[in-house]
Every structure is written in structure tokens, then in C-alpha cells.
N, C-alpha and C positions, 0 to 999 in steps of 0.2 A: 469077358465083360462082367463086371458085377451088377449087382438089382440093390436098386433103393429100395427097400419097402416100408410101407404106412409108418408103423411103428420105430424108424430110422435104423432100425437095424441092415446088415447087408449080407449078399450074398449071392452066390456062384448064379449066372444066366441060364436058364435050361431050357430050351424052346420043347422040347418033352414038356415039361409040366405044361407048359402055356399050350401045346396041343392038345395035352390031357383035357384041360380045361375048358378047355374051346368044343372040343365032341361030346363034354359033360352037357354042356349045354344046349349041343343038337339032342340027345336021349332025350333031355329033359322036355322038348319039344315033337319027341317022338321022331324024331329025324335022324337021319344017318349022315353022317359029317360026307362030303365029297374029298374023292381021292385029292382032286389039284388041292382043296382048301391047306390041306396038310403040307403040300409043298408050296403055295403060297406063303404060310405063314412062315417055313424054313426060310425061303426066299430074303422074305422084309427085313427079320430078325440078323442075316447073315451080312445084310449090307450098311447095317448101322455102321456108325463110327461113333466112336468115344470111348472111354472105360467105364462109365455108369448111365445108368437108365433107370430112371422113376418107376415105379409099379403103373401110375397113374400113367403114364407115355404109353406103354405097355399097351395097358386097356385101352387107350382111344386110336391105338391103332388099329387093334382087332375091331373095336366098335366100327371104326369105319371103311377096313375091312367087307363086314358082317352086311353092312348098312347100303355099301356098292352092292353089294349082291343080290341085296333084295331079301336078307335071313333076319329080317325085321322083329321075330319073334324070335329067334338063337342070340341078337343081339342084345335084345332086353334079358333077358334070362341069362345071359352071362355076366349083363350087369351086375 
């Protein structure tokens, strides 16, 4: 699967980086990401279908994600 990003450039999918990302954002809340969260997010990511996906699709997944969860402050800060 490739990634649309912002700037229309494109490129390889990596749910790595997007979990990178995601536990940048617990630290940054002083929080430590939960184990499932990590396999939730392999989860979502593994059952798309298409060959592209927006950056933006991306992020409102995780936001809502984040936002079931109740990690109301990991969500804004990874905004």
C-alpha cells in the first residue's frame, strides 16, 4: 500500500512509523503507549483495502482510535 502525503508526494506504507508516532505522542504526555494499542493499530492498518491512503485518513483513524479510548490528551498531541 502506498501513502499520499500533504505535499502529494508518495510512498511505501509503514505502520512502524505510524506506531512510532503514536507512542511519540503518549511520552509526550508522559504516558506509556499500551501493549494492545500497538496491536490495535497493526490490526486496522492490515485490513484496509486499496492501494492508497491519504496521510489525513491515516490520522483520523488513529484520532479516533485515541478518542474511543479515552487518550483525549495522546490525541491532541498527536494532532
Amino acid at each position: 500500500m502506498q501513502v499520499i502525503k500533504r505535499d502529494g508526494s508518495v510512498e511505501e506504507f509503514s505502520a512502524d512509523k505510524i506506531i512510532n508516532a503514536v507512542d511519540k505522542a503518549f511520552e509526550s504526555c508522559n504516558k506509556k503507549m499500551p501493549k494492545y494499542m500497538c496491536d490495535m493499530l497493526r490490526a486496522l492498518f492490515s485490513t484496509l483495502d486499496g492501494d492508497t491512503i491519504g496521510i489525513e485518513e491515516i490520522q483520523n483513524k488513529i484520532e479516533d482510535i485515541l478518542m474511543n479510548d479515552k487518550f483525549f490528551d495522546v490525541a491532541k498531541s498527536y494532532i
